[in-house]
C-alpha positions as CSV (number, residue, x, y, z in Angstrom):
1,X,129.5,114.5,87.9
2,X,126.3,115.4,86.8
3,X,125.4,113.8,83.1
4,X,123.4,116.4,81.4
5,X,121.9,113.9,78.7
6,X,120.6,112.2,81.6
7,X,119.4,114.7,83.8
8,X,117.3,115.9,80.7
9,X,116.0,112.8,80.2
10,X,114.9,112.3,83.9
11,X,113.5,115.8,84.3
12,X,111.5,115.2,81.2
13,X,110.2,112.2,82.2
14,X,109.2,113.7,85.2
15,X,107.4,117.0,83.3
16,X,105.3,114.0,81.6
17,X,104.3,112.6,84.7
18,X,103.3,115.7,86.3
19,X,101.7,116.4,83.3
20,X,99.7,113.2,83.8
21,X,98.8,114.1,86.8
22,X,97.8,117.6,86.7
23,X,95.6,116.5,83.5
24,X,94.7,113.6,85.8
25,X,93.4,115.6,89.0
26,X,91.7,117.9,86.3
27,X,89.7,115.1,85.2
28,X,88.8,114.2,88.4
29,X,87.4,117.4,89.2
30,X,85.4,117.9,86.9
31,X,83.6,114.4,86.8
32,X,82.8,114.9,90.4
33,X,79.3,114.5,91.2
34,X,77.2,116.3,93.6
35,X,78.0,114.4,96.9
36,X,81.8,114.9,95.7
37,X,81.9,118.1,95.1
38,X,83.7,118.6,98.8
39,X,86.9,116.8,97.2
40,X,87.2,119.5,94.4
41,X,89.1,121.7,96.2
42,X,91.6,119.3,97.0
43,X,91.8,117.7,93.2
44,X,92.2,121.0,91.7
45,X,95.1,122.3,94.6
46,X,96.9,119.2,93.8
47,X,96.7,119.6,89.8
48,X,98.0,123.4,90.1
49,X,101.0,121.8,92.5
50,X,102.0,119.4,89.2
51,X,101.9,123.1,87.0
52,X,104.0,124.4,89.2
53,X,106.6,121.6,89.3
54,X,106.4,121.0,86.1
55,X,107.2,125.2,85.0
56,X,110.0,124.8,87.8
57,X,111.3,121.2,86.0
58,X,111.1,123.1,82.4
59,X,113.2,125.3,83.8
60,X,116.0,123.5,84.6
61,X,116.0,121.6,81.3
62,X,116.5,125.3,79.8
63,X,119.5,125.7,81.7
64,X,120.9,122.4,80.1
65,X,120.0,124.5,76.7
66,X,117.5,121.8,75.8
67,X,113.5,122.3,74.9
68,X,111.8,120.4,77.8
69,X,109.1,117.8,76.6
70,X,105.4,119.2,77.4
71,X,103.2,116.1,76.5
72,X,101.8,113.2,78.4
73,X,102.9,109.8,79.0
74,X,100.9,106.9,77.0
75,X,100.4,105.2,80.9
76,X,98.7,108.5,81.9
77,X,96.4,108.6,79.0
78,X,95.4,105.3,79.6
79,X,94.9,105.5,83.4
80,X,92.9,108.3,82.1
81,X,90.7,106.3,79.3
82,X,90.6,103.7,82.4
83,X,88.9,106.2,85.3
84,X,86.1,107.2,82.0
85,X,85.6,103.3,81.5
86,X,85.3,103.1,85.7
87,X,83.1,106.2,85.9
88,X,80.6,104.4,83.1
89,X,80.0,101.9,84.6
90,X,78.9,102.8,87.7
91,X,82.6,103.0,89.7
92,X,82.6,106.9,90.7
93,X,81.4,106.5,94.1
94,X,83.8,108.2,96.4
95,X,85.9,105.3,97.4
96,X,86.9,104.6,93.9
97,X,87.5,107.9,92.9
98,X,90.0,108.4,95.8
99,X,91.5,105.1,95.4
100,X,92.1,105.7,91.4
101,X,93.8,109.1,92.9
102,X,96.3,107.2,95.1
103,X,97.3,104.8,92.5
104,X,98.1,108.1,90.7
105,X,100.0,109.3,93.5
106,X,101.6,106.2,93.9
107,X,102.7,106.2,90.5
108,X,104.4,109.7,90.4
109,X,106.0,108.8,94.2
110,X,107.9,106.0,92.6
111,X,109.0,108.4,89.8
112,X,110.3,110.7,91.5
113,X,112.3,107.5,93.8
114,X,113.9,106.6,90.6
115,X,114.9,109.6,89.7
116,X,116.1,110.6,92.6
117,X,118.5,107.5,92.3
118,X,120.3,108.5,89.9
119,X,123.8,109.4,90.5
120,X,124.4,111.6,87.7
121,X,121.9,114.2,89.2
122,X,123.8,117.4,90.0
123,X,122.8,119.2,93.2
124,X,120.9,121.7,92.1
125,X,118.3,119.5,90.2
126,X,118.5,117.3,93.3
127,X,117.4,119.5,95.7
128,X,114.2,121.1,93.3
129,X,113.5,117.5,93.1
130,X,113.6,116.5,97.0
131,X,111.6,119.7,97.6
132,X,108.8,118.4,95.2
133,X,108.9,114.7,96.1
134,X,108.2,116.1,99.5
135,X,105.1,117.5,98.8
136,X,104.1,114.7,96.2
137,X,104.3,112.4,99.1
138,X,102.2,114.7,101.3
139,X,99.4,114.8,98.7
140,X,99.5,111.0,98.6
141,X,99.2,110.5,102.4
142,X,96.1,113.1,102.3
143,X,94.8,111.1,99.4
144,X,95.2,107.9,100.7
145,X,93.7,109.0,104.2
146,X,90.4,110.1,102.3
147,X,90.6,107.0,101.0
148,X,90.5,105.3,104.3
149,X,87.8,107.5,105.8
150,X,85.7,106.3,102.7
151,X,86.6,102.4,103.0
């Protein structure tokens, strides 16, 4: 039986994070520097995929009849203030870069694993939520295997 106090809760939670990470790959983007600028593509694909889950996540928090949450999380803000600290002193070569974009990933996979956990989830919300951790962990494997080619 799907808990609609709780299913709000979670798909909030998961708005914030996509939030995070939308504003995250953003960021990214536009720090890039010249022999970088190949990854933009990529950063800003991945940041309109977190817009799109999180319009499809509002949605089904407006069929519960609740107002879905549109901030940020205070651990995204901070990975944020974080990657500015990084990229001052001196870590924006592309290795770090990419490997401050999988612990990003990493962070949204797990997420999306505990919310997926739930029981209470009804169907509906499950599937939207399996169809989006799919391609979450997708963009984490391409991530992460930039990454690598960078070691």
């Amino acid at each position: 039986m799907e808990n609609t106090e709780k299913t709000v809760e979670i798909l909030n939670d998961l708005i914030q994070i996509n939030n995070d990470r939308a504003d995250g790959f953003d960021k990214a983007a536009a720090d890039l520097k010249e022999e970088n600028i190949d990854l933009k593509a990529t950063f800003e694909k991945l940041s309109s995929d977190s817009r799109d889950n999180v319009i499809e996540l509002a949605g089904l928090v407006g069929r519960n009849a609740e107002t879905p949450d549109t901030g940020n999380t205070i651990l995204g803000t901070l990975h944020r203030a974080w990657i500015d600290i990084k990229a001052t002193f001196g870590g924006d070569d592309r290795h770090s870069i990419l490997a401050e974009c999988e612990r990003g990933e990493d962070a949204i996979k797990k997420a999306y694993r505990d919310a997926l956990a739930e029981n209470e989830l009804g169907e509906n919300v499950r599937s939207v939520l399996l169809k989006q951790q799919e391609g979450i962990n997708t963009s984490h494997d391409a991530i992460k295997a930039l990454r690598d080619a960078h070691a």
